[in-house]
Each structure stands twice: as structure tokens, then as C-alpha cells.
N, C-alpha and C positions, 0 to 999 in steps of 0.2 A: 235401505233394502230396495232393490231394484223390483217393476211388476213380477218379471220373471221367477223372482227368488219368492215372492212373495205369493204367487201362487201355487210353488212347488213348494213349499215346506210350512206353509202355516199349519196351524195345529200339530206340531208336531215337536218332538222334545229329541236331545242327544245326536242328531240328525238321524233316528228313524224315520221309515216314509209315515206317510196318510195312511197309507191301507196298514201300517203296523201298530200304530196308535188308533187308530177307526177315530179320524179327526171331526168333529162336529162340524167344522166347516172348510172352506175350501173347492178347490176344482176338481174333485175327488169323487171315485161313482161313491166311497163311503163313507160321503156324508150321512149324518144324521140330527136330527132333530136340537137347535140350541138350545137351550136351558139355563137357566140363570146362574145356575151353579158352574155353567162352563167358566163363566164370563171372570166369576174370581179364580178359576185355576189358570187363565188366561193372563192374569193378575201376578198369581202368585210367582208365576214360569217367567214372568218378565215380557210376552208376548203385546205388544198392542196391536186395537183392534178396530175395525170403521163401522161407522153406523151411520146408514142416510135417512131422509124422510122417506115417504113414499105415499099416494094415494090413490092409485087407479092398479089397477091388474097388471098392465104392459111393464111398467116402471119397475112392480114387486118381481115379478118375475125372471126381467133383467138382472137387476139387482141379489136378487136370490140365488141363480145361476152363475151370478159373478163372485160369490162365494159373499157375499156381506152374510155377517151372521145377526147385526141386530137392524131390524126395519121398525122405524117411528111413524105414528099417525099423527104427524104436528099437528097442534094449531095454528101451525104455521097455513094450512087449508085454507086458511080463511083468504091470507094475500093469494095464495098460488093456486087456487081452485076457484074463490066463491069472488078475489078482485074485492077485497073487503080493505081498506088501509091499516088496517091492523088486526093482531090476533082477538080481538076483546069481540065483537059480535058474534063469533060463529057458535053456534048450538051445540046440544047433543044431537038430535035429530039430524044435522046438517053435516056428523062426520061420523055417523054408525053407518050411512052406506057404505063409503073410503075404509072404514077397519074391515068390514065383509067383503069387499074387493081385493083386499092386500093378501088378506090372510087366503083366500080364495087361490093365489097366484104361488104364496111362499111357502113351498115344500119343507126349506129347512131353517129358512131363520125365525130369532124370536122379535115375536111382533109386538110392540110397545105402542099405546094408545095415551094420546093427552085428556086428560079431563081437561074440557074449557073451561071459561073464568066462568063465574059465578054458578058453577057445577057440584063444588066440591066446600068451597068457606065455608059454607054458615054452621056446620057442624060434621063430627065424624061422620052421624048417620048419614046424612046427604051425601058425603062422600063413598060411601061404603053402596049407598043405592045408584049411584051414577057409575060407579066400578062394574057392579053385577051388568051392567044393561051391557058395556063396554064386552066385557066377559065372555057374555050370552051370543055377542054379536062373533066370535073368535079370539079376541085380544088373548094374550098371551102374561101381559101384564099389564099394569098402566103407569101412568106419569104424571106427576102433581109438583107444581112452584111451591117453593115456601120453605122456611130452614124450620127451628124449633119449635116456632108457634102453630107449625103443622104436624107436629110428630106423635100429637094423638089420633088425628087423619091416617098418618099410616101404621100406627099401632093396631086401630079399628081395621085397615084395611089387611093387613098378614095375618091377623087375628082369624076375619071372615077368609081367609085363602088366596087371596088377590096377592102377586109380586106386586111390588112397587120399586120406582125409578123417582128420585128426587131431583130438584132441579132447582139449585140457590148462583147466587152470585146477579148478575142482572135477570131478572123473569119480567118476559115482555106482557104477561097480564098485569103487570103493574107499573109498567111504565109513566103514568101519569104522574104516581108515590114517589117516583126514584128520579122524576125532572128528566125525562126522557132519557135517550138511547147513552149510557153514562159509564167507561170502564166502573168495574165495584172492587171492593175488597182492595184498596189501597191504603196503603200508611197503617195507620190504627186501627181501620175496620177489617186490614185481614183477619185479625184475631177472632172479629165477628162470623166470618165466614166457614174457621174451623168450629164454633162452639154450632153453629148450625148445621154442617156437617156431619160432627160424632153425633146431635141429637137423634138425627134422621138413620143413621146406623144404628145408632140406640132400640130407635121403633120398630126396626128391622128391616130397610130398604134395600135393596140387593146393590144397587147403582145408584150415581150422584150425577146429575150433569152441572158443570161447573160452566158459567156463560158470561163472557167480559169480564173476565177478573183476571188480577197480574198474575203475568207465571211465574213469581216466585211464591205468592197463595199459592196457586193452585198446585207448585210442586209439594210443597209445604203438607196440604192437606192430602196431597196422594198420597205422601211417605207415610202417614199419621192413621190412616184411615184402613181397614181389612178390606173394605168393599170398593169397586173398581168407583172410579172417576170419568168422567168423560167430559172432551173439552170440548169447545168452540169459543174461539177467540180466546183460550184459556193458557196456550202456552205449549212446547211440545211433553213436557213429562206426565199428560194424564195418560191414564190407563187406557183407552180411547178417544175416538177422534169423531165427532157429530157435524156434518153441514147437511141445510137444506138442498135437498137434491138440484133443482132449478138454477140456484146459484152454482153451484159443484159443476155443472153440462153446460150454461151459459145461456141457457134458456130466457133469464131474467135479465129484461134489459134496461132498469130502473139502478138507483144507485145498488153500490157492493161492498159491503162490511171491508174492511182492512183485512178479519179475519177469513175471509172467503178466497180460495184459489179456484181458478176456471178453466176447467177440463179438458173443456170443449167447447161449442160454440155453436151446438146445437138450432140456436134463434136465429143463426145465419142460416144452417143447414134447413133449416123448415121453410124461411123468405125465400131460399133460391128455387125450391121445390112447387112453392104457391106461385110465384111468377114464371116460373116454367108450366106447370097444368096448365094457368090461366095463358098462357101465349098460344099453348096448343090450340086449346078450344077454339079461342077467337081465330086461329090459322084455320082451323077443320083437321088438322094433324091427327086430334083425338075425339070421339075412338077411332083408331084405324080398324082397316080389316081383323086383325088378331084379334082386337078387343071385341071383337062381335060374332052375333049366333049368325047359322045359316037359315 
């Protein structure tokens, strides 16, 4: 589907327009509010659908106006915000600002928040008290690594009212466990990958993000499963499609996943803009006249 087609008809079913179906999301004045519950009708209709990261206001509100209907608070924050090498240090304290910023900016998508690593393990309750803080701060829902052995995590958490998003196949807070950055779910361990899966459906997750694993998993467990799937690096038949924003606009100029396509080229666009300012000045160019008071 071309941008075009894809702006004028999503959400929309039989080729009625947006404003006959009052489309959740889209380039439409009537949008409205996503909901988790869109995301499997979205599912059911056959629709896929994008979801980027996001953590600063400008980003969200792009984003939001571009019709994305779900925005993530990775901890992905940690590389792309705090310059951390990996997601493993970053806090709660250091991405409840970035959820109160996003959610600040997005009128109508649903706002999906990660619990960091060592946030949520050591038990339900911990999970369930790091959710409310997430919560408290706007989140809309949140997001936790882990197949079956977390599914009393999100049990606890649909239980207390919190949506949850699950997140199996490779999970980079564990990358040390998994011998680092390592397609999953191959050969024999697909089978692994669907019994973690239905557990997390089991508990009651609304969404799965499915990350480095073969697309025939991953088609495998979208056919298999009621609740939407979402890929990266996962293949094209999930139910959605998840890149970090940075890599997606070409912002990041460090290595780039296989699974990453780039947009744009933004990091070029920023260099030519900082060596332009910076020529002005040292010319006298800037400020000129316009730029000044009388």
C-alpha cells in the first residue's frame, strides 16, 4: 500500500471513508482516542498497523499527527536519550519524565511505557508497584520482556487494571542470558516461542512484540494467537510493525539492525544545519537585521 492509500483509508473497512467509520486513527479530523481493544479489531479486519518509540514532546506529537496509533516509551531511552550502551541501566526515575512528555504531546495514540530491567523480576508485586508509578505518570499501558515465567506479572498487572504489551523472542534486557544480539525462535525453539506466547495471552496481554525471531515463528504464532503481534525484525506477517524511531529517520549513526529500513536521514539534515549556524556566526551573517530588536 502506497503513503497515499495509506493515509486515506486506514481505519476503515468495505471502502467506507474515516469520517463513516469515526476511524481511531489516521489523517482524519475524527480521530479519536486508541484503545487496546482497537488494535485487535485492527487484527481481526486484516489491517496492519506501525508503532514507533518515542520520548521527548516534538517526536510524540509528529508522530501522533502522522496518524501512528501506538507510541512506545522504550528502554531503548537509555541508547537514544541517556548514550547508555545498552538498555540494562536506565531507571524508573530516568524515563517517568519521557512518559509525561509523550503523553503530554499525543492527543490520540496509545501510549505504551517499558518497565526497565530489574523493575519488574523479583516478583508480581513489584511489578504491579512499578506499573502504578508508570500509570500515575500518563502511560496508557505498559510493556514487560518475558514469555511464561512472567505471566503471573501480567496476571497481577490486568488484575490491578494496568494493559499490558508483552515482549518474547529476543528481549535486550537479557541479552547477556541469550549470548548477545542472536536471531531466536529457530529450529526447535519455535515451538518455545508459541508456548510463551499463548501463556502471555493466557494472563491477558492485549499485544506481544515478537523481536528477532524467524518469520515463519512469527507467522506461525500470529495465525495461532487472538491478540495482535508486533514485529521487529520478526518478518512481514505480524499484526504490526515496531522500529526505534532514531533508526526509522536515520538519526543513528552507529551500526543498523538488518531489520531496520531508514527513512530518512535526518543526522545528515541536523550536520548541515549546525555547520551552517556555525559559519554564519563566525561570518557576522547571524543575527542579521530581522533577527534583532530596535
Amino acid at each position: 500500500m502506497s503513503t497515499t492509500e495509506n493515509e486515506s483509508t486506514r481505519g476503515t473497512t468495505n471502502g467506507s471513508s474515516a469520517a463513516e467509520t469515526g476511524a481511531p486513527y489516521g489523517s482524519t479530523p475524527q480521530r479519536r482516542r486508541v484503545r487496546t481493544h482497537h488494535l485487535r479489531e485492527y487484527k481481526q479486519r486484516g489491517e496492519p498497523w506501525p508503532m514507533l518509540t518515542s520520548y521527548d514532546t516534538y517526536t510524540a506529537r509528529i508522530f501522533d499527527q502522522a496518524g501512528i496509533p501506538v507510541l512506545l516509551v522504550g528502554d531503548s531511552a537509555a541508547n537514544n536519550v541517556y548514550g547508555y550502551e545498552s538498555s540494562l541501566p536506565i531507571t524508573v526515575e530516568e524515563m517517568l519524565p519521557l512518559v509525561r512528555a509523550v503523553v503530554g504531546a499525543a492527543e490520540h495514540a496509545l501510549v505504551v511505557a517499558d518497565l526497565p530491567f530489574g523493575s519488574y523480576q523479583a516478583s508480581p508485586e513489584e511489578a504491579v508497584h512499578t506499573a502504578v508509578r508508570f500509570m500515575k505518570a500518563g502511560a496508557h499501558a505498559v510493556k514487560l520482556e518475558g514469555g511464561a515465567r512472567y505471566a503471573a506479572h501480567v496476571d497481577a498487572l490486568v488484575t490491578a487494571g494496568i494493559p499490558v504489551m508483552g515482549h518474547i523472542g529476543f528481549t535486550p534486557q537479557s541479552e547477556h542470558g541469550l549470548g548477545g544480539y542472536r536471531v531466536q525462535a529457530r529450529g526447535d525453539r519455535a515451538e518455545e516461542l508459541l508456548t510463551d506466547a499463548r501463556a502471555l495471552q493466557d494472563a491477558g496481554a492485549f499485544a506481544v512484540v515478537l523481536e528477532m525471531v524467524s518469520a515463519a515463528a512469527a507467522k506461525r504464532v500470529t495465525a495461532e494467537l487472538t491478540i495482535p503481534t508486533v514485529g521487529i525484525g520478526a518478518g512481514p506477517d505480524c499484526d504490526g510493525q515496531v522500529l526505534v524511531w532514531t533508526d526509522m529517520a536515520g538519526l543513528n549513526t552507529g551500526h543498523t539492525a538488518r531489520f531496520v529500513k531508514r527513512y530518512a536521514e535526518l543526522g545528515d539534515v541536523l550536520a548541515r544545519a549546525a555547520d551552517s549556524f556555525a559559519a554564519e556566526v563566525r561570518d557576522g551573517r547571524f543575527p542579521a537585521p530581522e533577527h534583532s530588536f530596535d
